[in-house]
Biopython code that builds the backbone (N, CA, C, O; Angstrom):
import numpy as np
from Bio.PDB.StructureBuilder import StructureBuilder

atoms = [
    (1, "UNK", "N", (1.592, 30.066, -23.791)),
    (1, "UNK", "CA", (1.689, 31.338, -24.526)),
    (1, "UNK", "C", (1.801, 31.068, -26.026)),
    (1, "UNK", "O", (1.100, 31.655, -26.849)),
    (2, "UNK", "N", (2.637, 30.232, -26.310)),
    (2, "UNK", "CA", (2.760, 29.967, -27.719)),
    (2, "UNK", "C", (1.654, 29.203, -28.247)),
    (2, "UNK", "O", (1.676, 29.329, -29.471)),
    (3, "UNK", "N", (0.712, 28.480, -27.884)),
    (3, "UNK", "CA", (-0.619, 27.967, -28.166)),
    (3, "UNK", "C", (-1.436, 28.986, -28.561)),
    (3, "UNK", "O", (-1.910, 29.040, -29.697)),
    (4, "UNK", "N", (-1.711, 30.090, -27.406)),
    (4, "UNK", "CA", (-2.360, 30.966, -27.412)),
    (4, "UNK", "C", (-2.747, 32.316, -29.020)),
    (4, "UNK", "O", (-3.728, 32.825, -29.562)),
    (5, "UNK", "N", (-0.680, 32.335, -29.200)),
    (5, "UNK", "CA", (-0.800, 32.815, -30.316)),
    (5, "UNK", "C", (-0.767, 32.215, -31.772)),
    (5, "UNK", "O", (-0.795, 32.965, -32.748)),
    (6, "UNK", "N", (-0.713, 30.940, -31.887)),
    (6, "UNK", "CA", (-0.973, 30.336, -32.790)),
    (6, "UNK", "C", (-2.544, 30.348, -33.194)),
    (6, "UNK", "O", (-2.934, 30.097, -34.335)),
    (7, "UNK", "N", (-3.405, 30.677, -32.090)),
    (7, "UNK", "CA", (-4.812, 30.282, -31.944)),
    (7, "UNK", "C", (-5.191, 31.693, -33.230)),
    (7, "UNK", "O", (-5.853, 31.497, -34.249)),
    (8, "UNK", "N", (-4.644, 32.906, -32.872)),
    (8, "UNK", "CA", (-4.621, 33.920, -33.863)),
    (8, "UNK", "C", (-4.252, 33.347, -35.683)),
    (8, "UNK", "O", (-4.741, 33.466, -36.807)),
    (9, "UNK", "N", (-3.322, 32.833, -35.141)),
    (9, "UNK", "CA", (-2.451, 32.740, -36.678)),
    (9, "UNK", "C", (-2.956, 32.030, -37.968)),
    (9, "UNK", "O", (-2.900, 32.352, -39.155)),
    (10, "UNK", "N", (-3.726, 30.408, -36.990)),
    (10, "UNK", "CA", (-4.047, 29.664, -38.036)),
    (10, "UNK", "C", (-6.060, 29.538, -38.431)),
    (10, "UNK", "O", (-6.998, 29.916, -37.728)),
    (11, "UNK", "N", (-6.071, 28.985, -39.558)),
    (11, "UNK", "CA", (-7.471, 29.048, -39.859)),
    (11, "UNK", "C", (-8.334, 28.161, -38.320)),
    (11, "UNK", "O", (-7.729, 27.518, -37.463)),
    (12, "UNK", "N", (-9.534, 28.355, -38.362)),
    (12, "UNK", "CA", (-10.814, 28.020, -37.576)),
    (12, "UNK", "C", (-10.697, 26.300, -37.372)),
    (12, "UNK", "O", (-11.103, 25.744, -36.351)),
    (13, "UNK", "N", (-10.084, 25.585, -38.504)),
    (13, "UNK", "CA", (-9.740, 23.768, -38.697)),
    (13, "UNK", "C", (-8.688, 23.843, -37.808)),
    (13, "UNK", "O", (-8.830, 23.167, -36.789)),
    (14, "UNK", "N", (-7.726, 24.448, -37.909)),
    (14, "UNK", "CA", (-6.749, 23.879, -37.104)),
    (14, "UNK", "C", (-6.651, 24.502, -35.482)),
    (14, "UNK", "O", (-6.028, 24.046, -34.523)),
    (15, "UNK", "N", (-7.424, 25.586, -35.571)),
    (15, "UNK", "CA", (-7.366, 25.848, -34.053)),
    (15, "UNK", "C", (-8.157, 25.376, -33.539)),
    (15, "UNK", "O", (-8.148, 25.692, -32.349)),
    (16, "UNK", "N", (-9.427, 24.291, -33.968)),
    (16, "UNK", "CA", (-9.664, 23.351, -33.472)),
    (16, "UNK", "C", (-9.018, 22.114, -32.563)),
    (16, "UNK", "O", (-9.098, 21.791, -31.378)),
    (17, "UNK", "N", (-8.433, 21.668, -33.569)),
    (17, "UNK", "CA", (-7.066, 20.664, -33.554)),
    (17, "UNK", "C", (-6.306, 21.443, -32.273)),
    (17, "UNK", "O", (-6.359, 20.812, -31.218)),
    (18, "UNK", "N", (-5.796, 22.384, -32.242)),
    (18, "UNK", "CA", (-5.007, 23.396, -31.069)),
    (18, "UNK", "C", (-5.679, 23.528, -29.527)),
    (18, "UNK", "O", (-5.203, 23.431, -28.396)),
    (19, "UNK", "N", (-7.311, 23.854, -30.171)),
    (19, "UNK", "CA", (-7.774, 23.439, -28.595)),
    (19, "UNK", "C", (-8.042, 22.254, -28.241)),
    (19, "UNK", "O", (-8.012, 22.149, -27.014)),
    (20, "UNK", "N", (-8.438, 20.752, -29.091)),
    (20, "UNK", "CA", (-8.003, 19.414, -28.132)),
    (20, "UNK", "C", (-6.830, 19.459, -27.458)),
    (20, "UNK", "O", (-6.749, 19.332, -26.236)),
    (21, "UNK", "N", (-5.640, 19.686, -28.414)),
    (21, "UNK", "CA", (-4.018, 19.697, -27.788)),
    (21, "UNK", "C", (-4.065, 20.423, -26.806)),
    (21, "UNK", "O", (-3.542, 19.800, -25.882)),
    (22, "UNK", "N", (-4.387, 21.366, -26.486)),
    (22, "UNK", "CA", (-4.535, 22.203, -25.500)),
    (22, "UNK", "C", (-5.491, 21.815, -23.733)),
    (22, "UNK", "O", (-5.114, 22.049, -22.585)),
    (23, "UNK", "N", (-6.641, 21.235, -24.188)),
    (23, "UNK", "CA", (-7.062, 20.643, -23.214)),
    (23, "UNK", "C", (-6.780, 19.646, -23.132)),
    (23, "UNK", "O", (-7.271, 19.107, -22.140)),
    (24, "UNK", "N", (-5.987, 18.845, -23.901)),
    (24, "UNK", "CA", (-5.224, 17.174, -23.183)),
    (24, "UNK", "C", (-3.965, 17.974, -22.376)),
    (24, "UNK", "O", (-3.441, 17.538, -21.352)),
    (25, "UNK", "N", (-3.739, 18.742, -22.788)),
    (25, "UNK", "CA", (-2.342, 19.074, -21.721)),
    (25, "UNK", "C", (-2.914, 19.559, -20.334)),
    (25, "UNK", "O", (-2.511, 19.186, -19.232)),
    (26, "UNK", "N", (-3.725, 20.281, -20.538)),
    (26, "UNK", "CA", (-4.218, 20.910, -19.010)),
    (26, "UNK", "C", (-4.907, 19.311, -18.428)),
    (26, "UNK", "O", (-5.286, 19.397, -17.260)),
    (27, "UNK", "N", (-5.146, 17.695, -19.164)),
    (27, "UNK", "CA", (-5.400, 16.935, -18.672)),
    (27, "UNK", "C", (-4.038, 16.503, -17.665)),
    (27, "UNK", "O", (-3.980, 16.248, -16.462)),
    (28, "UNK", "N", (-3.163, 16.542, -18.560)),
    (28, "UNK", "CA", (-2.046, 15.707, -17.750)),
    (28, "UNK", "C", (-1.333, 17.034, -16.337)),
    (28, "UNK", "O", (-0.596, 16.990, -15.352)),
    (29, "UNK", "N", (-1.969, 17.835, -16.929)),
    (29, "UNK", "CA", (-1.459, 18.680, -15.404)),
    (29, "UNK", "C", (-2.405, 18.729, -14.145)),
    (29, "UNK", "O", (-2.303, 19.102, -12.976)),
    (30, "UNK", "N", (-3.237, 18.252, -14.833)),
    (30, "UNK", "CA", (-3.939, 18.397, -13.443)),
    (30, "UNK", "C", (-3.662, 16.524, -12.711)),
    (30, "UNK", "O", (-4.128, 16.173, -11.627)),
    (31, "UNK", "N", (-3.022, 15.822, -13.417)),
    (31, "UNK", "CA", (-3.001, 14.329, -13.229)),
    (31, "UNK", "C", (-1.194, 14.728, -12.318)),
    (31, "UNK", "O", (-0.739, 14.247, -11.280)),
    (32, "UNK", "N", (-0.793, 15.417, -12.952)),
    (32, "UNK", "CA", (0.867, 15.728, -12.251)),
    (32, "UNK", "C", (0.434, 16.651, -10.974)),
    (32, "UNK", "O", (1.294, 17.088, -10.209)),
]
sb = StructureBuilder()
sb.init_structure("model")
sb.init_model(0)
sb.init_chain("A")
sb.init_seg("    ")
for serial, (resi, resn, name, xyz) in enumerate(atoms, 1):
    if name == "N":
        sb.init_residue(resn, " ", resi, " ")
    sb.init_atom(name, np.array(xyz, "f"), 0.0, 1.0, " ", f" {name:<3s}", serial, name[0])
structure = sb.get_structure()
């Protein structure tokens, strides 16, 4: 949730950056 609304908040560069972070985490959950 808090990813989600950051995705609003910050410029187009960093919600870049937000969706790698974002799909390495859904990496390690699908590994858990």
């Amino acid at each position: 949730m808090e990813i989600l609304a950051t995705y609003s908040l910050h410029p187009i560069t960093l919600r870049k950056q937000l969706w790698k972070y974002d799909t390495n985490a859904r990496k390690v959950v699908l590994i858990l």
